[in-house]
N, C-alpha and C positions, 0 to 999 in steps of 0.2 A: 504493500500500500504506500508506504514511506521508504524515502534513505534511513539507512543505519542512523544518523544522526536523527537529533532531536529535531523534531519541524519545527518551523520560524526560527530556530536560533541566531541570534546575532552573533555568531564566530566571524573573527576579522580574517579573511582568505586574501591572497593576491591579488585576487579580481576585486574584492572590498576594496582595497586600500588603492587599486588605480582607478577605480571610481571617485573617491573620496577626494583623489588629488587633480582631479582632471582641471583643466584649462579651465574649461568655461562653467567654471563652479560660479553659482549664485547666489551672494550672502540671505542666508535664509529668515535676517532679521528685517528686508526691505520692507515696508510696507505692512509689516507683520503684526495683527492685530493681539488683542487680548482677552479672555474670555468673558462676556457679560457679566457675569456675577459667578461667584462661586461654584453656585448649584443650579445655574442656567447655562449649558452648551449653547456655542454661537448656535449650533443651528435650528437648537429648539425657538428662537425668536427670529430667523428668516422670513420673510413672506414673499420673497420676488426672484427666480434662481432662473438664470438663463444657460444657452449650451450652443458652441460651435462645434460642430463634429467633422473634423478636420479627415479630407483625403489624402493620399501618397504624395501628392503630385503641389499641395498647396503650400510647398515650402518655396518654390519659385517665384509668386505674385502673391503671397496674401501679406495688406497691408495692416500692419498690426493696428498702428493709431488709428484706422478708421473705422475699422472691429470693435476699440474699447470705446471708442466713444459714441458710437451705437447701442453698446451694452450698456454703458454710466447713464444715456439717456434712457433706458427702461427702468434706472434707478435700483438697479439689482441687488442684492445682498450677496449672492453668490453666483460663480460662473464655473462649469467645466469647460475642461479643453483637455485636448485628447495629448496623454502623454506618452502612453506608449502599449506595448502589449503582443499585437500582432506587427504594430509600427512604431518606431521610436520616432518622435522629431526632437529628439535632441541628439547628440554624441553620444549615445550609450557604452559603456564598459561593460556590458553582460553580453557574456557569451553566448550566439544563437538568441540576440534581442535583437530585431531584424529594423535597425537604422533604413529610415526612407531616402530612397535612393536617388531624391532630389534633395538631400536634402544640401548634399555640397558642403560649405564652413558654418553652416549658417546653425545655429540653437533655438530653432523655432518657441520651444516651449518654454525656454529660458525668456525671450523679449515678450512673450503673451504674459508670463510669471512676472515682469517684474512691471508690464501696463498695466496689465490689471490690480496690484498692490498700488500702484501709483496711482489709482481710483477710488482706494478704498475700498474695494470687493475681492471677496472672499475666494478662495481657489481654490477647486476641484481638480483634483486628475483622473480624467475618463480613462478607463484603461480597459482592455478585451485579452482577455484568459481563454480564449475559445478554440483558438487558431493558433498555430505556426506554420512555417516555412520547411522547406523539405530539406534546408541544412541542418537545422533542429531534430528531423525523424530520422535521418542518417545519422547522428551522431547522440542522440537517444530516443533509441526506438521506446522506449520503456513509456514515456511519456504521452503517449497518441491513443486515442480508442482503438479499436479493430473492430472486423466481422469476425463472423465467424469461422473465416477460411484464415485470419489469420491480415487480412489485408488490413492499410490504414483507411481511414475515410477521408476525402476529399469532400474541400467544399461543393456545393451543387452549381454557385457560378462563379467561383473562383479555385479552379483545382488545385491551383499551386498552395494551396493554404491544407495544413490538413490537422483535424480535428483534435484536440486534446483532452487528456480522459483526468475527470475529480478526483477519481483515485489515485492518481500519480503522483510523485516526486515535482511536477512540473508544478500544480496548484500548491505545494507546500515549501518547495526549493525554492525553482525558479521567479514564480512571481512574485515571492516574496524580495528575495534580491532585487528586480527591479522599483519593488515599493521602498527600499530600503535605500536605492541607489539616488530614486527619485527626492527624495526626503531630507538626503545630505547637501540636494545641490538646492534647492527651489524650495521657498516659501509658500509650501501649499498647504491647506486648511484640510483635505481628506480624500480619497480616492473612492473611487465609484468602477465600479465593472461592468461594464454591457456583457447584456446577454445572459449574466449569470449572476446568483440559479436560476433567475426564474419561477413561476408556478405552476409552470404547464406537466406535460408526460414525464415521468420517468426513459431514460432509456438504458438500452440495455449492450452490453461493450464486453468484448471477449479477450481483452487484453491479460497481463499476466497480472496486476493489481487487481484486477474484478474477480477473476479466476480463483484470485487468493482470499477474496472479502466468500464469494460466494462456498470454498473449501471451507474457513474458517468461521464462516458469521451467521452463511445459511444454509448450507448444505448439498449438493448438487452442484449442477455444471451452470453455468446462465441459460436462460433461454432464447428462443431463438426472438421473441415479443415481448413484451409486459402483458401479463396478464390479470386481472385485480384479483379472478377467481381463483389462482394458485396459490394454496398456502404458502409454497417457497415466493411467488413476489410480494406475501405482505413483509415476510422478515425480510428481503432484498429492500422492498419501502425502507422497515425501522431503519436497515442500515443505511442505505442512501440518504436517509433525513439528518443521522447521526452524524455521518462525514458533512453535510453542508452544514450543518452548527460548527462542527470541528475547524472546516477550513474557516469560515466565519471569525469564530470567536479569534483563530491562530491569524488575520493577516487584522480586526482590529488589534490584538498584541502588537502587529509591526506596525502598524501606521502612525500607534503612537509612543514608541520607542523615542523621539524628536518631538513630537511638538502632545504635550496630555491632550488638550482637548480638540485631537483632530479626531478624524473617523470615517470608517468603510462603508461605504453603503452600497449594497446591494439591489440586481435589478430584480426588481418582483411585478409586480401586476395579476393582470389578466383578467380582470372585474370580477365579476362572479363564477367565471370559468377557471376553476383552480383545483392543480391535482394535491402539488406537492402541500401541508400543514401550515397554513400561512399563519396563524397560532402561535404554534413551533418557530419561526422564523421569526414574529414579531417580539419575541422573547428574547432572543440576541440582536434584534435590529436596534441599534441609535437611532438611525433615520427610515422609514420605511419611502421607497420609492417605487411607485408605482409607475414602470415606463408602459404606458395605456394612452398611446399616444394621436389616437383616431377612433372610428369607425370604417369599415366597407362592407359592401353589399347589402342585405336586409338586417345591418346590427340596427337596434335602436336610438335613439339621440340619447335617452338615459343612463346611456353606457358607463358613459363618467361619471355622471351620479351613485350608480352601483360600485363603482372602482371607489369611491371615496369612502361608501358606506362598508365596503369590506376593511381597508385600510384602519379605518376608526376604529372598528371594532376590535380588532387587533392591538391596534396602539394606542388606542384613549387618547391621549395627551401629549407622546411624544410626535418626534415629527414625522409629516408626511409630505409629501411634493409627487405631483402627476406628471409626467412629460404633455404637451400638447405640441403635436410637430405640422410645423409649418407646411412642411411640403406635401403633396397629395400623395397620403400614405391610403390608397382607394387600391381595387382588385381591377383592375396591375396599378401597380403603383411608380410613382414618378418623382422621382427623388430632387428635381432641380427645377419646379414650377410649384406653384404658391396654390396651396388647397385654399377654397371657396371662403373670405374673409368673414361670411356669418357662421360659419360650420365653426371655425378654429374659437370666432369670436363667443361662443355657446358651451366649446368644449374646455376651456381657460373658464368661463361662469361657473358650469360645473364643480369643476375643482376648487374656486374660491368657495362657495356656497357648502360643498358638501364638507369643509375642513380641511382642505387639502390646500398646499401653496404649490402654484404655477409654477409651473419650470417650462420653459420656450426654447424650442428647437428649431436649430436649420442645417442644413448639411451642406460642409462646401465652400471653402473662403475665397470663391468669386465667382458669385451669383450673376447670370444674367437675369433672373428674374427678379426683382427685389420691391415686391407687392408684398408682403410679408410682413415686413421691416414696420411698417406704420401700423397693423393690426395690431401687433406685438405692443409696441409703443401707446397706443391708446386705451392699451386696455391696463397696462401695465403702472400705467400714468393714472388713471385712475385708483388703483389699488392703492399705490403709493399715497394719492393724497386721502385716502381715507382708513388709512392702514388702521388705525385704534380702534376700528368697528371689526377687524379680521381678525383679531385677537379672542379667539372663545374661550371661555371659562367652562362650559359645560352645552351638552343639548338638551333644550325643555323636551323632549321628547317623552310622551308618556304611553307609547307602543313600543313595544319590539317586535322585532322578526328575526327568526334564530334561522342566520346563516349555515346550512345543514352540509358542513365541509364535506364528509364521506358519502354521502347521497349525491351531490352535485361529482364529485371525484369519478365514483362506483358505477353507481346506480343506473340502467339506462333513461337515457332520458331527462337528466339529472337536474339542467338548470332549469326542465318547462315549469314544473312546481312553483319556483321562485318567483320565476317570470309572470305566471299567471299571478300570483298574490298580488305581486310588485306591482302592476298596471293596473289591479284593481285597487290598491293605495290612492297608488298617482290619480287615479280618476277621481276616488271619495277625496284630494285634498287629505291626506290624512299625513301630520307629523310623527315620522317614526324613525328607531334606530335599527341597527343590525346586532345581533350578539352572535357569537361565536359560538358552536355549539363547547366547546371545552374551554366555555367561559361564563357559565350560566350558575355559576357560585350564587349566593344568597346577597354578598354585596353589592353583588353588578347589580343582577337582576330587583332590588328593593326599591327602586325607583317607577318601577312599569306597573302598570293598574293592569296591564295583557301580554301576553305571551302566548306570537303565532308563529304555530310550525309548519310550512308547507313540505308537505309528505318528507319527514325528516325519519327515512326508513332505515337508515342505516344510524345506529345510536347506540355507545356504551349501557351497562347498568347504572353507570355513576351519573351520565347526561341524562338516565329518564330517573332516578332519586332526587337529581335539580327540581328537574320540573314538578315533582310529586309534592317535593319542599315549597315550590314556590306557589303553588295552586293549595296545599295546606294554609298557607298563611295568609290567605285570601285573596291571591293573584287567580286575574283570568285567563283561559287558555283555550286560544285554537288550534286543531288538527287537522290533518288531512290524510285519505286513503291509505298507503302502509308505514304510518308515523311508529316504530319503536317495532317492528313485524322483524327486524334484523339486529345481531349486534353490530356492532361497529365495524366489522371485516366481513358483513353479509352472510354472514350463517344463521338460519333463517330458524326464527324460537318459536315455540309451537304454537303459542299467541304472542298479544301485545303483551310490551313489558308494562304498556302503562293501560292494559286493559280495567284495572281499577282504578282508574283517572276516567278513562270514557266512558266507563257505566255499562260493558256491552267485551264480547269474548269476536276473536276471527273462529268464525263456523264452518269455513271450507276455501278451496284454492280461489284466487284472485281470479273474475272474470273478465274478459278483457283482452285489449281493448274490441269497442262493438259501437256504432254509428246508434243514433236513433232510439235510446230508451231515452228515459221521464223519469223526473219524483213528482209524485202525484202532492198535493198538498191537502192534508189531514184536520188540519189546524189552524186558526189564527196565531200570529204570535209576530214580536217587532221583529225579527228577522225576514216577514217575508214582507214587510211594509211596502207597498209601491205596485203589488202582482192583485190588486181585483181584476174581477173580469176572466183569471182564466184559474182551472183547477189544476193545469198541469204545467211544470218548469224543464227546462230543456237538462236531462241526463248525463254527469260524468261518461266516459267512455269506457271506461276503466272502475272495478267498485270490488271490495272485499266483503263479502257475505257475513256477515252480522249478529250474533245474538244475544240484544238487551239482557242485561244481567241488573239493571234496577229500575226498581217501579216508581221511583222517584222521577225519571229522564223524561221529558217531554221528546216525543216522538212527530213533529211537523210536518216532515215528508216521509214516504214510502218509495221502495224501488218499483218501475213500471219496467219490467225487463224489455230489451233490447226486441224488436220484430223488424221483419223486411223494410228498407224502404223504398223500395225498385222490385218489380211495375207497380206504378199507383194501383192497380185491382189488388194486389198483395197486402196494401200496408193498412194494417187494422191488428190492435192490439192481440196478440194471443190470450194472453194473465193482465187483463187491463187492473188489477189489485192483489198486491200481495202484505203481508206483516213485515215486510222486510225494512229495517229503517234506513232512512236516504240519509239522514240527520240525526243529533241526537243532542239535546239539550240540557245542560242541568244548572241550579243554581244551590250553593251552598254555602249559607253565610253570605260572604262577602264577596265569594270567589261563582264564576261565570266559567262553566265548560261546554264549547260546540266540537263537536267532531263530527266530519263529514267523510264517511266510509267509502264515498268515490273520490278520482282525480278531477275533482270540479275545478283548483286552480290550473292545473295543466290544461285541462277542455276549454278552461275559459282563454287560457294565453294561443292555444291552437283553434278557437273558432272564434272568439272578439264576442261572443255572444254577449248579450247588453245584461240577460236577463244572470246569467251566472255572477258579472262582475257586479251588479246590483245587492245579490244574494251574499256575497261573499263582503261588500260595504257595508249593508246592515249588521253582519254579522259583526265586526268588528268595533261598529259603532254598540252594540248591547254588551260586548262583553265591555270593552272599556266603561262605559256608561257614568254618569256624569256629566259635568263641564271640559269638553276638549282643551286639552292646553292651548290650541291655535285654533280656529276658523277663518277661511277666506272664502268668501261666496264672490262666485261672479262667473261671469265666459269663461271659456280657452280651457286648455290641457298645458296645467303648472303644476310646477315640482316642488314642495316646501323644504325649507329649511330652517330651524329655530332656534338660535345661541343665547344664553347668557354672555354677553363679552367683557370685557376690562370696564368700559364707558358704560355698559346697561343693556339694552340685548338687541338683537338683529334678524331679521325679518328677513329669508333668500326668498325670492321668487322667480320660477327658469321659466320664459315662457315657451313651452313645446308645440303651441298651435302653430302647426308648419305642415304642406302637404309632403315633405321631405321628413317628417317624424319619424321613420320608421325603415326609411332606406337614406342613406344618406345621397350629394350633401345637401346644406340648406342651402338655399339660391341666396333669398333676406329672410327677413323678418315681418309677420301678420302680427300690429298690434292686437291688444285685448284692451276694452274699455274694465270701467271702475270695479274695483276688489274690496268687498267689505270686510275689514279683520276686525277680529276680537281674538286679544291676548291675553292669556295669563300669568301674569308676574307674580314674583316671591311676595307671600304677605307681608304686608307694612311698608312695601317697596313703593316710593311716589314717583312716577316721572311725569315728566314736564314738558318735554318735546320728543315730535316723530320727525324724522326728515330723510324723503327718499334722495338715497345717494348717485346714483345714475341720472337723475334728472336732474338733480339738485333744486331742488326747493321741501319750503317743509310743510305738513301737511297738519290742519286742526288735529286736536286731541282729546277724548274727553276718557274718565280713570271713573271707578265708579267702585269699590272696594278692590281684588283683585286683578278687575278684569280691563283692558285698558281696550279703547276701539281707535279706528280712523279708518277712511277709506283712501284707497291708492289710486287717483286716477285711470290711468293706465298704467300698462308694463311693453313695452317694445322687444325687448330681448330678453335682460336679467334688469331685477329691480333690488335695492336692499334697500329694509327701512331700516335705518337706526333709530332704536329707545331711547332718551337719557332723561 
């Protein structure tokens, strides 16, 4: 897995010390800042972080002064720039650290190091762990992934480049030494990795380090896939999770060997599409980065918004920063022309609104394209002068939704769950967070009047004793179709674990999926508010067979099981009634439980149907029940977002009424006329003024015990109001 030696150690080698003496050493005190406060890291108080991602060739014509003062105008706190990895642009002294080959006398990253200090902002070094050069494989092969026949892997559009494996010498020797080397010469504040880890797939690499993880750690040979179902890849999973804490924790040891409060940070993302323990990750992350730098195809515009709402829940409080990239990163994408100015300018809103700080990308230090450059600039420019409203202290949020990591990972079909809930949020206006499912402890979660699990099927004992603890203590809880049907690694328990939470036993296999059944409606009750006029509601596809185990549960809908719906002479009920419950209701004390035995969020995110996402808003509106923390009535399709801040609290509003919602990009912007909020603030808390920040002006106010109102005239794009 490792050299004989100890990984990251700082032993002074030959190559150290002609590093350390080199020529174009950079005193590393230019420019060089000092930490906020004691128990504040700079980068926990950033808000503005920008990124040149420099190619092979831009050490010929990129002009540095007119780069930094590009950056100083978006008023930045922090900048990467690409220091080295697969490319040095400086004079490297590591061997097989492959110096670009323009790069001639010149110290590219040394004059960007000491303009950018000479700005006042902070330094990152971008670096890529992923690749090397086929002098590096010739002269250790040890270092490179393989197949299975033993060959290395080549990049897919750059062959000369070829693949490097985590388990190697090369993630705990070699890139260390360059962080090390980089660190002696240049005033930088912390190094950042493209590419890696990541959240995405595990893969799987036959070299002689994997060989020896899998000999020693799991058993067996590698395989030729990942596969979730194998019990050998969930212990391949532990140990692959284990090595990226390892490498993790071992290159922040090196980063800050020179400067204490610099630090690593890692590329993570992926929004709600995440394999690897983003949990796990947030646990050793300083900085969590979310490179989630677009949309293409039919992703949604709320993308970023989920990217933020993962991120938080992970890291509460520490930092987080989204990439949003300038150039049209769209299915093909196009790396040197300026993505759609309202798309970038929505997906930077995002990220401020949902807790996340901007980070702005472009690739390429001489753009012919350079539309970009002002987008950046105006939004950025705004943030700046309004920075003490970005500062959150906390989310009023009084829902959650448990982000169901191994179901989305696993599970097939994993994200629809979510997705269906999530849109029917966004439609009710409803202020919520995200929880982590192995973070649903009794502290987190003591703030939330509900706690909804979209089919959160794959779940520890310990993740469904949370919830049992937190629905005891008078917390309300939704569920959905095989919520707690598995544990945690998908082996499948004879019923639910929280089959005494839902009032009701699994009676037999999942049927499923089936076009065209019904829940018949039984009952009055505030969940189905809005449905007179008909007796029958349009049917999950999908539904787990059922049986009531209390006589306490109110039972509202019934299964109408699934019949033809082609030829119309066909389609007429078979069993137009059965006992089977569609829903199940109960209330206890103080605590509110619905479970819904079909995938009514998935059918609802897979068919748009009005009448599901209706069903599934009421329902959410009865368990919380109450005074909502927020209210905004009006038009349009808006995204809330709700802070306590430094100054008093803040109001996000994303406006998504766009015919481009749903596939990207947006062309503009369709305003929305007037939004009626009612807030509720901390008791005894008086404010005095509302003022939307985007438009800039401020709006009447009237406070009435907790609950503060005012209306927003319009919202054009993003709107925030500031409380004070």
């Amino acid at each position: 897995m490792t050299s004989s030696r100890t990984p990251y150690a700082a032993t002074i080698t030959r190559r150290d010390f002609l590093a350390a003496t080199s020529a174009s050493l950079v005193t590393a005190s230019i420019g060089s800042h000092q930490p906020t406060a004691p128990d504040r890291p700079w980068y926990t108080t950033m808000r503005r972080c920008g990124q040149l991602n420099l190619n092979e060739r831009d050490p010929l014509t990129l002009d540095v002064s007119s780069w930094l003062d590009y950056w100083a105008s978006l008023k930045l706190d922090a900048l990467l720039l690409n220091g080295g990895g697969i490319v040095a642009f400086y004079p490297t002294a590591v061997p097989y650290h492959h110096r670009s080959e323009f790069l001639g006398s010149r110290d590219l990253f040394g004059e960007l190091a000491t303009a950018t200090k000479s700005r006042n902002i902070r330094l990152v070094a971008r670096m890529d762990c992923n690749y090397a050069y086929e002098d590096a494989l010739k002269a250790h092969p040890e270092w490179f992934e393989r197949n299975h026949d033993g060959s290395p892997r080549p990049h897919g559009e750059s062959p000369w480049l070829y693949k490097t494996c985590m388990f190697s010498p090369y993630f705990t020797d070699q890139m260390a030494a360059i962080y090390r080397e980089i660190n002696r010469r240049y005033p930088v504040d912390g190094f950042f990795t493209n590419g890696w880890p990541s959240t995405g797939d595990l893969t799987v690499c036959h070299c002689e380090s994997c060989q020896r993880v899998y000999r020693e750690q799991v058993g067996g040979v590698p395989p030729d896939r990942a596969d979730a179902s194998s019990r050998l890849y969930r212990k391949y999973y532990d140990a692959y999770m284990a090595r990226v804490l390892d490498v993790w924790r071992g290159w922040q040891a090196v980063v800050t060997e020179t400067r204490p409060d610099s630090v690593y940070v890692g590329n993570l993302g992926g929004g709600i599409r995440t394999v690897k323990n983003v949990k796990r990750l947030g646990e050793v992350a300083r900085w969590f980065n979310a490179d989630h730098q677009g949309r293409s195809g039919d992703t949604v515009i709320w993308d970023c918004a989920q990217q933020g709402r993962v991120a938080r829940a992970v890291m509460e409080d520490r930092a987080v920063t989204n990439v949003t990239g300038a150039y049209s990163n769209s299915r093909p994408t196009w790396r040197h022309v300026t993505k759609a100015p309202a798309e970038t300018t929505m997906w930077m809103a995002q990220t401020a609104a949902s807790g996340m700080v901007p980070w702005f990308h472009w690739l390429g230090g001489a753009p012919e394209d350079t539309r970009w450059k002002e987008v950046g600039r105006e939004f950025f420019t705004f943030l700046a002068a309004n920075e003490r409203h970005f500062r959150n202290v906390r989310s009023v949020a009084d829902v959650a939704v448990v982000y169901p990591q191994r179901t989305v990972a696993f599970y097939p079909s994993g994200t629809d769950y979510l997705q269906g809930l999530y849109y029917a949020l966004l439609e009710g206006r409803f202020v919520f967070d995200f929880v982590h499912e192995d973070n649903l402890a009794p502290d987190v979660l003591q703030k939330y009047r509900a706690l909804l699990i979209p089919n959160g099927a794959y779940l520890s004992d310990q993740h469904c004793r949370h919830v049992r603890d937190f629905v005891a203590s008078g917390g309300s809880l939704l569920a959905t179709f095989e919520t707690s049907r598995y544990d945690e690694w998908g082996e499948r328990r004879s019923d639910f674990a929280l089959a005494d939470v839902f009032g009701l036993n699994a009676a037999a296999e999942t049927i499923g999926p089936l076009g065209n059944s019904y829940m018949r409606i039984e009952q009055r009750h505030a969940v189905l508010a809005g449905f007179d006029g008909t007796a029958l509601l349009p049917g999950p596809e999908a539904r787990v067979p059922v049986r009531a185990a209390v006589a306490s549960g109110s039972i509202p809908l019934t299964v109408v099981p699934y019949f033809p719906a082609f030829p119309p002479e066909m389609v007429f009920p078979r069993t137009p009634r059965t006992d089977q419950p569609a829903a199940v209701l109960q209330e206890r004390g103080r605590s509110r439980v619905a479970y819904f035995p079909g995938d009514v969020d998935r059918t609802f995110w897979r068919s748009g149907n009005t009448d599901l996402g209706q069903l599934l808003q009421n329902t959410v509106r009865w368990l919380r029940g109450g005074t909502p923390a927020v209210t905004v009535d009006g038009d349009g399709v808006i995204e809330l977002f709700a802070w306590e801040t430094e100054p008093g609290y803040a109001l996000h509003l994303l406006n998504y009424t766009n015919p481009n919602m749903t596939r990207g990009f947006f062309r503009r912007f369709y305003p929305v006329g007037q939004q009626k909020v009612a807030f509720t603030v901390t008791r005894g808390r008086k404010l005095s003024a509302a003022r939307a920040l985007r438009a800039g002006r401020s709006l009447p106010l009237t406070q009435s015990g907790e609950i503060v109102r005012f209306d927003v005239p319009s919202v054009t794009d993003y709107e925030v109001i500031a409380l004070t």
